[in-house]
ZAMARGU-4260 file (C-alpha; in steps of 0.2 Angstrom, whole numbers, plus 5000, padded with zeros to 4 digits):
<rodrens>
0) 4522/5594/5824 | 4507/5600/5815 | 4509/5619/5806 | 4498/5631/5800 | 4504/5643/5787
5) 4494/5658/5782 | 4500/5664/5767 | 4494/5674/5751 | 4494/5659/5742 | 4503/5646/5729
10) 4516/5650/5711 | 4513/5655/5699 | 4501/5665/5704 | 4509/5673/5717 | 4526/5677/5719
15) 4539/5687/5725 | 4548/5686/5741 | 4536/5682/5752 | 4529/5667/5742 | 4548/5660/5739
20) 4550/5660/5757 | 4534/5651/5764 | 4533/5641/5749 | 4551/5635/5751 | 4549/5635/5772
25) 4535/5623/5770 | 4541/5613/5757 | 4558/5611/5769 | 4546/5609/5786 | 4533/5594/5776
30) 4551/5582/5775 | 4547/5579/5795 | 4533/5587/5801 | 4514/5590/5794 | 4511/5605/5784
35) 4498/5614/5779 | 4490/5632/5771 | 4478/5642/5773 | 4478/5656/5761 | 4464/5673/5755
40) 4457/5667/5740 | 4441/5668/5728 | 4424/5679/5731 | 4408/5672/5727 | 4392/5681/5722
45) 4385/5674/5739 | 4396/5682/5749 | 4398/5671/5764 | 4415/5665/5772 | 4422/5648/5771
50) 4436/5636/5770 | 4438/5625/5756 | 4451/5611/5755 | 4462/5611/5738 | 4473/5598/5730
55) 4489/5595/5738 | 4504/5606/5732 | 4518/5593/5736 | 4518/5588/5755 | 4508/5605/5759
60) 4490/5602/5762 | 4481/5619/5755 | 4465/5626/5762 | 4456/5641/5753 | 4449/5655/5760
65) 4432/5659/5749 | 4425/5679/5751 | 4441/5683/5764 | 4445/5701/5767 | 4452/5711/5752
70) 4469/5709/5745 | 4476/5725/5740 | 4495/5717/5737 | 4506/5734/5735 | 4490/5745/5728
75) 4485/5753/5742 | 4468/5755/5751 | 4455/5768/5746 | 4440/5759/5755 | 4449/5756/5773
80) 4430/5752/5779 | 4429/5735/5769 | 4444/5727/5777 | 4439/5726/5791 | 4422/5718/5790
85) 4415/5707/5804 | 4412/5689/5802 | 4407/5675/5814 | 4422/5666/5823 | 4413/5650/5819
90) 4419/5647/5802 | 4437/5648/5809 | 4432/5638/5824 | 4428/5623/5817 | 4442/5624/5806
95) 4456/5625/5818 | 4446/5614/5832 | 4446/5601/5816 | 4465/5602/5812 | 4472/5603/5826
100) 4488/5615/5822 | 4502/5616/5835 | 4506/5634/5829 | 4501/5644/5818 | 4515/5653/5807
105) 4508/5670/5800 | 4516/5680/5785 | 4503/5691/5781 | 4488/5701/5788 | 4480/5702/5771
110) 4463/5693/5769 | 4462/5687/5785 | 4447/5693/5797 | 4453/5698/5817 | 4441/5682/5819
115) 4453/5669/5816 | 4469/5676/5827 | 4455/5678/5842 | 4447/5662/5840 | 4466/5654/5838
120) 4472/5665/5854 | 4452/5656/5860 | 4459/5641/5858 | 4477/5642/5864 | 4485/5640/5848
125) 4504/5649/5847 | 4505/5662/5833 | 4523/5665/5827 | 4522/5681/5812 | 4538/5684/5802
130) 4539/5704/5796 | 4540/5702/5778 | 4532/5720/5777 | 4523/5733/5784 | 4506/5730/5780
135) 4497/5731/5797 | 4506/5748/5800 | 4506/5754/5782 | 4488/5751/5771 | 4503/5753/5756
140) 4515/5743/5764 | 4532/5750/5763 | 4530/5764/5773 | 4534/5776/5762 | 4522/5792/5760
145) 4515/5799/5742 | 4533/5809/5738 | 4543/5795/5740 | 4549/5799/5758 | 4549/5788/5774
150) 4534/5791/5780 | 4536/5798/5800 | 4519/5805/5801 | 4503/5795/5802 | 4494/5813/5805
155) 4479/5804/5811 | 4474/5797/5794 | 4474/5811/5783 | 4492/5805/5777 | 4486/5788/5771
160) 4472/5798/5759 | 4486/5806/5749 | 4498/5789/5747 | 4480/5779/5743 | 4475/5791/5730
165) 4479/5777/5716 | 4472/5762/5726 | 4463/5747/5716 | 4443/5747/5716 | 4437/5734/5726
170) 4427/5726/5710 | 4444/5726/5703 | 4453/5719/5718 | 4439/5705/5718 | 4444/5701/5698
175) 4462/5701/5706 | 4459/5686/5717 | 4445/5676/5705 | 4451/5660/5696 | 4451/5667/5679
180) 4464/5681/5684 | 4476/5668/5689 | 4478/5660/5671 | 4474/5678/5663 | 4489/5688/5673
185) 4503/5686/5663 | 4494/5689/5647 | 4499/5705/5635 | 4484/5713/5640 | 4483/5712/5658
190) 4501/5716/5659 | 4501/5731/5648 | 4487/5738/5661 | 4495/5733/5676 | 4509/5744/5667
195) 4497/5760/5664 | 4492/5756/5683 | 4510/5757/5689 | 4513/5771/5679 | 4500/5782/5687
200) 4504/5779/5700 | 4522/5783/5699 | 4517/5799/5691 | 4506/5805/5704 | 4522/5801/5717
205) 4524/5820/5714 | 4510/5825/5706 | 4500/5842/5710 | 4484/5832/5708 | 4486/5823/5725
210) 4490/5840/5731 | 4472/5844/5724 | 4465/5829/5733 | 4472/5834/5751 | 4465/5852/5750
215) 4448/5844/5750 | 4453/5834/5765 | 4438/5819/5769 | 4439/5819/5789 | 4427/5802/5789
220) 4439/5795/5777 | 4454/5800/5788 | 4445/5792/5802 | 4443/5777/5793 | 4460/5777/5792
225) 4464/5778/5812 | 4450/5763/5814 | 4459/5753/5801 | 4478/5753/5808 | 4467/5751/5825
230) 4461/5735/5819 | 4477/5727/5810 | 4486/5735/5828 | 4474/5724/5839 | 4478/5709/5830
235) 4496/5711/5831 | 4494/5711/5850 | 4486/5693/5848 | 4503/5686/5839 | 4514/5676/5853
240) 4530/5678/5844 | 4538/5688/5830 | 4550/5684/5819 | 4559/5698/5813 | 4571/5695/5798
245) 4581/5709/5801 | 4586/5724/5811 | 4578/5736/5802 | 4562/5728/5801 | 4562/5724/5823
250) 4567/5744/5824 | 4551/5749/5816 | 4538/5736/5822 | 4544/5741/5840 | 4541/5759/5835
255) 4522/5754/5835 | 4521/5739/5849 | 4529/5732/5862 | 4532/5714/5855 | 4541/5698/5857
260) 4552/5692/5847 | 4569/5689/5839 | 4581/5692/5822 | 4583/5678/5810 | 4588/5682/5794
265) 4579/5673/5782 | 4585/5660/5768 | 4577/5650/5751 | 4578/5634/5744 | 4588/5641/5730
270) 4601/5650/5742 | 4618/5638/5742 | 4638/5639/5743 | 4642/5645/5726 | 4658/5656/5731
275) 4671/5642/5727 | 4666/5646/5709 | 4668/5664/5707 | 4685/5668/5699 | 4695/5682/5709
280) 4704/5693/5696 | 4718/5705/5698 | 4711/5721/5690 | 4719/5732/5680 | 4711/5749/5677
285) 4696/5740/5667 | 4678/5746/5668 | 4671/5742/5686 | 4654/5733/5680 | 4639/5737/5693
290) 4624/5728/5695 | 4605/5732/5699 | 4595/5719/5701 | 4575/5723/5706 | 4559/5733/5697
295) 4563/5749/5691 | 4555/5762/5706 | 4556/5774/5717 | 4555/5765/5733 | 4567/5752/5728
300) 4582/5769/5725 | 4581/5766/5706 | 4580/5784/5701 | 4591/5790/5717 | 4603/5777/5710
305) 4604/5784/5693 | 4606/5803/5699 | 4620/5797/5709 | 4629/5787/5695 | 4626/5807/5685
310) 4633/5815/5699 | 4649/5804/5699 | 4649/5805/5678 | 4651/5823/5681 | 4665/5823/5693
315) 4674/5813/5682 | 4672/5796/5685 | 4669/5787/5670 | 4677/5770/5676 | 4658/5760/5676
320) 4644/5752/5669 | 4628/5746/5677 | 4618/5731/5672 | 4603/5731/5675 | 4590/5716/5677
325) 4572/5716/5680 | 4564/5729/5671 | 4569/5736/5652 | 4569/5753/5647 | 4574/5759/5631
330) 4578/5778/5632 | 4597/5781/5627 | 4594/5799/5628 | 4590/5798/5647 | 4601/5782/5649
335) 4618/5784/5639 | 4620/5765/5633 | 4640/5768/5636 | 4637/5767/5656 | 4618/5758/5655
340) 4612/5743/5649 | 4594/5737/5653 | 4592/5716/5653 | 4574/5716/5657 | 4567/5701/5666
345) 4577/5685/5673 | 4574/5669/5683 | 4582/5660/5698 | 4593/5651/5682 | 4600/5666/5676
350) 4608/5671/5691 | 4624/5663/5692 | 4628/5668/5673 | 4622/5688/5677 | 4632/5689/5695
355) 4649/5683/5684 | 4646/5700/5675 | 4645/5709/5692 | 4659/5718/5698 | 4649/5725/5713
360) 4631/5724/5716 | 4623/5741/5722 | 4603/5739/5732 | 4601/5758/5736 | 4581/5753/5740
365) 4577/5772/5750 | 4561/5763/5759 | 4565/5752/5775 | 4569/5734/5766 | 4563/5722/5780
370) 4577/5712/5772 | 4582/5708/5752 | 4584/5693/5746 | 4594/5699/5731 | 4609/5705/5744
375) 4611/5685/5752 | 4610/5679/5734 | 4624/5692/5728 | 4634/5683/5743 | 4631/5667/5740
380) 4642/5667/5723 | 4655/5678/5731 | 4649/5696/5725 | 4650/5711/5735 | 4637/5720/5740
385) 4635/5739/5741 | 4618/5743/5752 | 4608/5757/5759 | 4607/5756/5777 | 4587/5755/5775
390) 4591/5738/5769 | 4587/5724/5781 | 4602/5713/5772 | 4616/5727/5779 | 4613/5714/5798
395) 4625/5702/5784 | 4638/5714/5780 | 4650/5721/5787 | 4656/5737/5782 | 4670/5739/5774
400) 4674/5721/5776 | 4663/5711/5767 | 4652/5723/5759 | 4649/5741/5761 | 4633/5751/5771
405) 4631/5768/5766 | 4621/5778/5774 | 4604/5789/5763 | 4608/5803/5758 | 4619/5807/5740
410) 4637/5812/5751 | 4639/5794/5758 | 4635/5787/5742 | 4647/5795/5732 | 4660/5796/5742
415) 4660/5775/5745 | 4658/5773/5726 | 4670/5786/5721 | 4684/5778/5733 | 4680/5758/5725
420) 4685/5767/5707 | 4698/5776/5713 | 4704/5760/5719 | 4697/5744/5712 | 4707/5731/5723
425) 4696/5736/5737 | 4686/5723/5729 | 4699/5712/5728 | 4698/5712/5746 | 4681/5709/5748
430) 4681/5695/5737 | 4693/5685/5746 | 4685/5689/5764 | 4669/5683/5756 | 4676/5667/5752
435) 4682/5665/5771 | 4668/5669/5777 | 4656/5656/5787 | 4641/5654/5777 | 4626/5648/5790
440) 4610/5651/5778 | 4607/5635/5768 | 4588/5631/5769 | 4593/5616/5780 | 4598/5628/5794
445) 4586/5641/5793 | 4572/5628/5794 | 4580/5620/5811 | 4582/5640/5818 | 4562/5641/5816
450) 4556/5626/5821 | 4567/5630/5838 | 4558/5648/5837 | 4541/5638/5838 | 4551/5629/5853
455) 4552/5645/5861 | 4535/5647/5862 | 4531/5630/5868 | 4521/5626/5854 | 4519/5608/5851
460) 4525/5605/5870 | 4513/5599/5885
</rodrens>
């Protein structure tokens, strides 16, 4: 079968989740079928859209998008009128009429014009899209509004003004995707302002001055605003098939569309049995060592996370520790090093050593997690789990059993918390049932369960 990925591109310059994935789904599909990818990359002083083939990136052949739409990645969209520019269908036309693609496997909407998911619908080509996010329905993507809340209100626009506020210019977003970014971005320098960046951000989340901003309400932006999610909304009606890697992510898409589709959880190269190697102790009345594994943000439940551990502290409960890896913070003042340690960053390596220091791993993400990669990693070695029920992971665990779901808001939290330290062989418990549990979510597998998705679809069939 011939397959066409569209993706935001290759490691190392992109990563996260949504790169792991297509990177490791395609690497897994090239072993018997032909792959390739087309992803948003480079603009040129002229301005005009084409597609230029790369050099290979193992069996994947790699096709780049010159002058696509903008990228705004997490940042936000402040200019909603520029991404949604039109372009003639004949550059994507003679691409696809010259490949040949069975189906077309989407994962994101960014950079891509409406042109090339009509000219493919044209052309009777099968689009599959697996919900990684919410960009389409959410210009920020997670779905979260400017304080922090899940967002329940579009109010025709005017809501996106306040949560943009902070969005990326578009000459910077252009520097974000040119090729000399690519080997800049993990310098000093363009870390420490991608840090001020985040940082502002983060302090506007409940700042008066986007308060200040909405008194002054622009009504043309706000109806730019409705036109944008009208556009991504169009082209989500010209997708065949979703694929939905959780619960929670199929619960707020069909909010929005009536859409066909199904749940598949989703897996990594990386993901294997380890659980045989995780050591079961009998546990005395020693310090229960909690784990946080992610960036150090709102959205994610970070800051919920810590006033919750508080709260507990001050009812008495003194039995814990949290690790916590991906971002450093020093501030022992705020964070008592007794009950807090910061790790910083880590790699895929460095997971087996830090999950033997895991008692429990807590995700307390408060934005609607399509799914969470960390939660199947945690289970993979045998740790247990403790997630927010906005987690797309909690369609693994069951409560109570093999994990635990609590449910958002600062009662459940505590109460499933305190009850674990009160009695630590409840852990004991879920450890052994983790280590009888039947472990379907080797790459191997998944790889079969969408190639049978594309099946479902007739794509590649007469």
């Amino acid at each position: 079968m011939k397959i066409l990925h569209i993706s935001l591109g290759l490691p190392p310059y992109r990563t996260g989740g949504l790169t792991k994935y297509s990177v490791d789904l395609m690497h897994s599909q090239g072993q018997e079928h032909q792959v390739f990818l087309l992803y948003p990359g480079k603009f040129t002083f002229s301005k005009r859209t084409a597609i230029k083939k790369n050099k290979p990136y193992g069996s994947i052949s790699v096709y780049e998008l010159v002058n696509p739409l903008p990228i705004p990645l997490l940042n936000g969209i402040n200019q909603p009128e520029h991404f949604m520019k039109e372009i003639d269908h004949k550059v994507y036309e003679e691409f696809l009429i010259e490949l040949k693609p069975e189906v077309i496997h989407v994962h994101t909407l960014m950079g891509i014009h409406k042109e090339f998911f009509e000219t493919a619908k044209k052309l009777d080509i099968k689009i599959v899209f697996t919900t990684h996010d919410y960009f389409g329905l959410c210009p920020k993507v997670n779905l979260m509004d400017s304080k922090g809340n899940i967002c329940n209100d579009f109010d025709d626009g005017k809501s996106c003004i306040e949560c943009n506020v902070n969005a990326l210019s578009l000459p910077m977003v252009h520097v974000m995707q040119s090729y000399p970014y690519r080997y800049l971005k993990d310098s000093s320098i363009v870390k420490s302002l991608r840090k001020i960046k985040k940082n502002q951000t983060k302090n506007n989340t409940v700042a008066t001055s986007v308060e200040r901003e909405i008194e002054e309400i622009d009504v043309n932006l706000a109806t730019y605003y409705i036109e944008l999610r009208d556009y991504y909304l169009t082209i989500f009606l010209l997708i065949d098939y979703f694929h939905f890697n959780s619960s929670i992510a199929k619960e707020q898409f069909e909010k929005y569309l009536d859409v066909n589709g199904k749940i598949v959880s989703i897996s990594h190269q990386d993901i294997s049995d380890y659980r045989q190697e995780r050591k079961v102790k009998q546990r005395g009345n020693e310090v229960v060592r909690l784990g946080y594994l992610g960036p150090i943000d709102t959205y994610k439940g970070f800051y919920s996370l810590k006033n919750q551990l508080d709260s507990l502290k001050e009812k008495g409960y003194t039995n814990w520790h949290l690790g916590v890896y991906g971002d450093f913070v020093n501030d022992p003042d705020t964070y008592n090093p007794e009950y807090y340690t910061f790790y910083g960053r880590y790699n895929y390596s460095q997971l087996k050593d830090i999950f033997s220091e895991v008692d429990l791993l807590i995700i307390p993400s408060v934005c609607k997690e399509t799914f969470g990669f960390i939660g199947l990693e945690a289970q993979s070695y045998g740790v247990p789990v403790m997630v927010s029920e906005y987690v797309g992971f909690k369609d693994l665990v069951q409560d109570g059993e093999t994990g635990f779901i609590y449910k958002v808001n600062k009662h459940d939290f505590i109460d499933k918390l305190s009850m674990i330290l009160d009695d630590t062989s409840l852990l004991d418990y879920i450890n052994e049932n983790l280590l009888k549990l039947d472990f379907p979510h080797l790459m191997e597998q998944h790889t079969k369960e969408i190639i049978n998705l594309y099946q479902e679809v007739r794509a590649g069939e007469e």
